[in-house]
N, C-alpha and C positions, 0 to 999 in steps of 0.2 A: 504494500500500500504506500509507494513511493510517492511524496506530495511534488507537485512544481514547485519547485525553487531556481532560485535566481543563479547561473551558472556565469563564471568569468566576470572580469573588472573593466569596466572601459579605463583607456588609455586617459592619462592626462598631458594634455598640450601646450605650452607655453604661447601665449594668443596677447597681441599688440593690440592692447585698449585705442580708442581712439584719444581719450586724456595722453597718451604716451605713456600711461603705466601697463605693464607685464604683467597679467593676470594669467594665476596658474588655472585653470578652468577643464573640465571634462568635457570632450565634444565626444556627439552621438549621434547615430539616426535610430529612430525607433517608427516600428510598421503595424499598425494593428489589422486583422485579418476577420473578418465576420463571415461565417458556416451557416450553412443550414444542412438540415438530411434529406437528403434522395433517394429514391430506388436504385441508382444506379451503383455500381460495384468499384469503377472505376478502373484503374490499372495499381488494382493494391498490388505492395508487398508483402515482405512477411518481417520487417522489419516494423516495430513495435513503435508508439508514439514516447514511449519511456526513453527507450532504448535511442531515438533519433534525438530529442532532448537534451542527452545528456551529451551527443557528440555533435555540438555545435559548433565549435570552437569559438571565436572570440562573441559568438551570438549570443544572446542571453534570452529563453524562454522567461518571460518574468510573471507569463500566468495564462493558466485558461480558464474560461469565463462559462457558466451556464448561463444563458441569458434566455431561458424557458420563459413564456410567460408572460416577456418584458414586450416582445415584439410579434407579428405573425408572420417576418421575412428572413428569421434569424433563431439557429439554435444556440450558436459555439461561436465564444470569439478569441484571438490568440493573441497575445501582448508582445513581443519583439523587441529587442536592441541591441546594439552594437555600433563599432566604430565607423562601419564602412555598409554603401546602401547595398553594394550587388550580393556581397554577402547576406544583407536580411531576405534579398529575393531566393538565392541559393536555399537556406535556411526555410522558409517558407514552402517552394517547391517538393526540398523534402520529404517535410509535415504533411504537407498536403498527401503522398504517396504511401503514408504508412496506411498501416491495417485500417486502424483506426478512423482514418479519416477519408481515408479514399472513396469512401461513398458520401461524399458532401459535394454543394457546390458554393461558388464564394459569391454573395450577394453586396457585398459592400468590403472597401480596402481605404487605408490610410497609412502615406509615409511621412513624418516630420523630420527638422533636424535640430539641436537645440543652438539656438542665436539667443543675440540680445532678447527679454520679454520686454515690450512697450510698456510694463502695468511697473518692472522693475529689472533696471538694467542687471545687476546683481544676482538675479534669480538662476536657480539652476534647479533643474527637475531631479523632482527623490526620487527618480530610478538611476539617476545619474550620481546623485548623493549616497547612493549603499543603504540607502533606506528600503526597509523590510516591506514586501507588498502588503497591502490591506486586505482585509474578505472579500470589499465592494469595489465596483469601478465605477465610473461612466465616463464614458468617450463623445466628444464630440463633435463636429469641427467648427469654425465661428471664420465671417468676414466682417470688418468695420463697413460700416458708409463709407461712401463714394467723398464727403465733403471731409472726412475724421482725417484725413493724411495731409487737410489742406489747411485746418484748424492750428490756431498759432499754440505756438505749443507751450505755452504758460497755461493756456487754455484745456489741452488733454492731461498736463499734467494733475491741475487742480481734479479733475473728475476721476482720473487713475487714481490716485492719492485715495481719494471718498470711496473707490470702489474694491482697494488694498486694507482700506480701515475695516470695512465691513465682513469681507473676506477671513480676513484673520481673527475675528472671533469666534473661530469654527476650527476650532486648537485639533480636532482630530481630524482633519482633508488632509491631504497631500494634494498639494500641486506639481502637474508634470507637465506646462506648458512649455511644445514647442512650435519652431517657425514651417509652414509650410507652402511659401510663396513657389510658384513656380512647378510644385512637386505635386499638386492635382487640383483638385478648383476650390482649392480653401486658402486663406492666409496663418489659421494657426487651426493647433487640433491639442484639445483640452481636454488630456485624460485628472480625472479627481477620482482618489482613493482615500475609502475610511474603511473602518470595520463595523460601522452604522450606517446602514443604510439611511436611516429616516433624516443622520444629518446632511447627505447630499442633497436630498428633498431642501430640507429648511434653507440648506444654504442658497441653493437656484434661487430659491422664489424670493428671498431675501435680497440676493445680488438685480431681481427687475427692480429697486425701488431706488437703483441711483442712477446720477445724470447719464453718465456714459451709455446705459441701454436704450437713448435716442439717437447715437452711432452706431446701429447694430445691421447689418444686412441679412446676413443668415446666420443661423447655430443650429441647424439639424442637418442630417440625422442623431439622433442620442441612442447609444448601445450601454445599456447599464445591463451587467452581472456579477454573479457570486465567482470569487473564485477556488475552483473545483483540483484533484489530485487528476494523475494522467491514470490513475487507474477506474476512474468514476465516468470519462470520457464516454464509453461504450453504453452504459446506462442512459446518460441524454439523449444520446443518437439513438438510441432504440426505440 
């Protein structure tokens, strides 16, 4: 009854601030992968979802998700990261080919990388910090307004500010905001992990009541699940 856990460390990089200070900083792309089950069979192997897991190399499984329930386009969603993007696809492909999962098909995908966070330049995502996964996740991806990039920026700042105050009363989230301009048709993708669900709940509905969400283009689709051991896998799918 082997649980997911987090396998390998990202690298840390020595990265030229634009101030000109030298900030030691972990860079990463992370992919999240969303399943559902099919009839079809696929071109399994016989190489186990355990077993491929654990030989990912510098990749790091950091969780899979039952997301029963939440959705009616989605069973299974897969958490991903690492230093480099072609290996999360490598990585991915994989998974996709073990026993396990070779009778799904992927209905929704997301790749980020972590950059600067607009809300705090400083910020670095706890999967990149060695921070222990939570139970819950949810995933999402988010665009500002078309006007928010054009807005002076003492302007964005003040509403980021109100919108970091609020945030952080919510002492058990984990923030793992990264950038993903250019990498599919979102500008970030907002995975939040607690081991309470009901505070992601409070926390959303909480986060519509400040200025910034009159900047908002899009923030769906939302993938919220538990996360589950690779030996439970087989049970959802069924």
């Amino acid at each position: 009854m082997a649980p997911v856990v987090p396998i390998g460390t990202a690298p840390i990089e020595i990265i030229r601030h634009p101030s000109g200070r030298d900030l030691e900083e972990p860079q990463g792309f992370a992919t999240w992968i969303v399943l559902r089950r099919t009839e079809s069979t696929g071109t399994a192997g016989k190489e186990s979802i355990e077993a491929a897991a654990a030989d990912l190399g510098d990749v790091t499984l950091r969780g899979i998700y039952d997301l029963t329930g939440f959705r009616g386009d989605a069973d299974l969603m897969l958490w991903l990261h690492g230093p480099d993007a072609a290996a999360l696809q490598h990585a991915v492909r994989r998974l996709r080919r073990t026993a396990e999962l070779a009778g799904t098909e992927q209905t929704w995908a997301a790749m980020g990388v972590h950059r600067d966070a607009e809300f705090n330049k400083r910020h670095v995502p706890g999967f990149l910090r060695g921070i222990e996964p939570r139970a819950w996740v949810t995933v999402y991806p988010f665009n500002r307004s078309y006007e928010w990039y054009l807005l002076p920026a003492e302007d964005r700042a003040r509403m980021l500010a109100e919108h970091g105050r609020r945030g952080a009363a919510y002492t058990g989230v984990i923030a793992n905001t990264v950038s993903a301009f250019a990498l599919g048709d979102w500008e970030w993708i907002l995975p939040l992990e607690s081991d309470d669900l009901v505070e992601l709940v409070d926390m959303m509905r909480d986060l519509r009541a400040v200025e910034a969400r009159m900047h908002v283009r899009d923030e769906i689709p939302f993938f919220t699940g538990r996360r589950i051991e690779t030996t439970d896998v087989m049970e959802v799918l069924a």
